[in-house]
C-alpha positions in Angstrom: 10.6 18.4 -4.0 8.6 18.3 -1.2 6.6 14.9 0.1 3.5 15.1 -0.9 0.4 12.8 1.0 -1.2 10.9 -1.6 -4.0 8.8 0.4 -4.5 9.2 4.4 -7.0 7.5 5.7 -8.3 3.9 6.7 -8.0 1.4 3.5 -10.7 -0.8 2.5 -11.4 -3.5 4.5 -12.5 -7.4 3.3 -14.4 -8.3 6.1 -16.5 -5.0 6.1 -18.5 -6.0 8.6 -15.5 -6.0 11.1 -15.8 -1.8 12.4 -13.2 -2.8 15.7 -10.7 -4.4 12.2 -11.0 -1.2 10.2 -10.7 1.6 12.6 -7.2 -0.3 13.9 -5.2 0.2 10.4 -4.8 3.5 9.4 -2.9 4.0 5.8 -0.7 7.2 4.6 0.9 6.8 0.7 2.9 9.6 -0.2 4.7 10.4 -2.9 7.9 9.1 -0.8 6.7 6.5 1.2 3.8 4.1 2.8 2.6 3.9 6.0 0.9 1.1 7.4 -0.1 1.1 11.5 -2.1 -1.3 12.8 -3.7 -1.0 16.6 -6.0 1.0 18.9 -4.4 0.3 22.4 -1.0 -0.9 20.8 0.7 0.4 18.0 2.1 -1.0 14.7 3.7 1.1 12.4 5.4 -0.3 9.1 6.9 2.3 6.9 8.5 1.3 3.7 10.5 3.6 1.0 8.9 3.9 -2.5 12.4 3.5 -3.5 12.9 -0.2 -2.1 9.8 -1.3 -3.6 10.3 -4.4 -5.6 6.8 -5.1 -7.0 2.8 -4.2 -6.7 0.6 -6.6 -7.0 -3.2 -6.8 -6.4 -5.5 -9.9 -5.9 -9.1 -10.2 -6.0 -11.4 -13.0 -5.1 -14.7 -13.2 -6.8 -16.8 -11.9 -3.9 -14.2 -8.8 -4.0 -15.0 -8.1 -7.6 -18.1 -7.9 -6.9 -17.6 -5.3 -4.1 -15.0 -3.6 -5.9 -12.4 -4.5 -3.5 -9.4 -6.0 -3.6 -5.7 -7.0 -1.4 -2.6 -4.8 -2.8 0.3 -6.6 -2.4 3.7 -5.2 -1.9 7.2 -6.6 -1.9 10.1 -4.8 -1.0 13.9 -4.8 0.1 13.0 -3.8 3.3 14.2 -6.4 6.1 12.1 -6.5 8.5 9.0 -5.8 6.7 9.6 -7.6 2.9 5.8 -7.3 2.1 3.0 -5.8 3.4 -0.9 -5.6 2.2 -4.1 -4.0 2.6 -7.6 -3.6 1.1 -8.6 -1.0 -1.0 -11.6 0.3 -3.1 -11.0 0.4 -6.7 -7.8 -1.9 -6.2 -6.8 -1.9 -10.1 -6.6 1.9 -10.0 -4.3 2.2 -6.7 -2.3 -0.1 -8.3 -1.5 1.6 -11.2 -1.3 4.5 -9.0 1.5 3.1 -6.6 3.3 1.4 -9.3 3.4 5.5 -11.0 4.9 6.8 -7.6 7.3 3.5 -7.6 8.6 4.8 -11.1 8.3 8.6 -10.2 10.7 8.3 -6.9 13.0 5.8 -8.3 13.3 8.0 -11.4 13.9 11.0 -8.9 16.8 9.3 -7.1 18.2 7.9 -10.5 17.6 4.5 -9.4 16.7 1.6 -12.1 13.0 0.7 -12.1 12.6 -3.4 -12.5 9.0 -4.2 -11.5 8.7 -8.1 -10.7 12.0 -9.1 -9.3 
């Protein structure tokens, strides 16, 4: 099965107001993988395995409910990067959505799925 690029682009931000902030992380989810790279003279780049994902998580404060924004959280086997997060719009539904593709890859390798360890 080919890799296939879910999201591309730069993910919500919390301080919206920030344009330098948003245009230095740029976000790629694919249906193997995320991408996180953070920078505009220096580079970043965090890549973590949909496979070694341990749990998805999301957190909202109240002034990102209102904005329908929200931090999603995710933990990993992965040693040097065991979590990593970003903002998104419509956080509930991207969580859902990772936690599917979490499920989908692990189900493809034949590995056991155990969300919240």
């Amino acid at each position: 099965m080919k890799e296939q690029v879910i999201f591309e682009g730069h993910p919500s931000l919390k301080a919206v107001w920030n344009p330098l902030k948003k245009h230095s992380l740029y976000l790629t989810i694919t249906s193997e993988r995320i991408i996180l790279s953070e920078g505009i003279i220096g580079k970043k780049e965090v890549e973590i395995l949909l496979v070694n994902v341990h749990d998805v998580s999301m957190y909202q404060s109240l002034i990102d409910r209102i904005l329908n924004v929200g931090e999603i959280r995710i933990r990993s086997t992965d040693r040097e990067n065991p979590r990593i997060s970003f903002y998104m719009k419509k956080p509930r539904k991207w969580r859902e959505k990772i936690s599917k593709l979490v499920r989908e890859e692990k189900e493809r390798r034949g590995v056991e799925f155990q969300e919240g360890i």
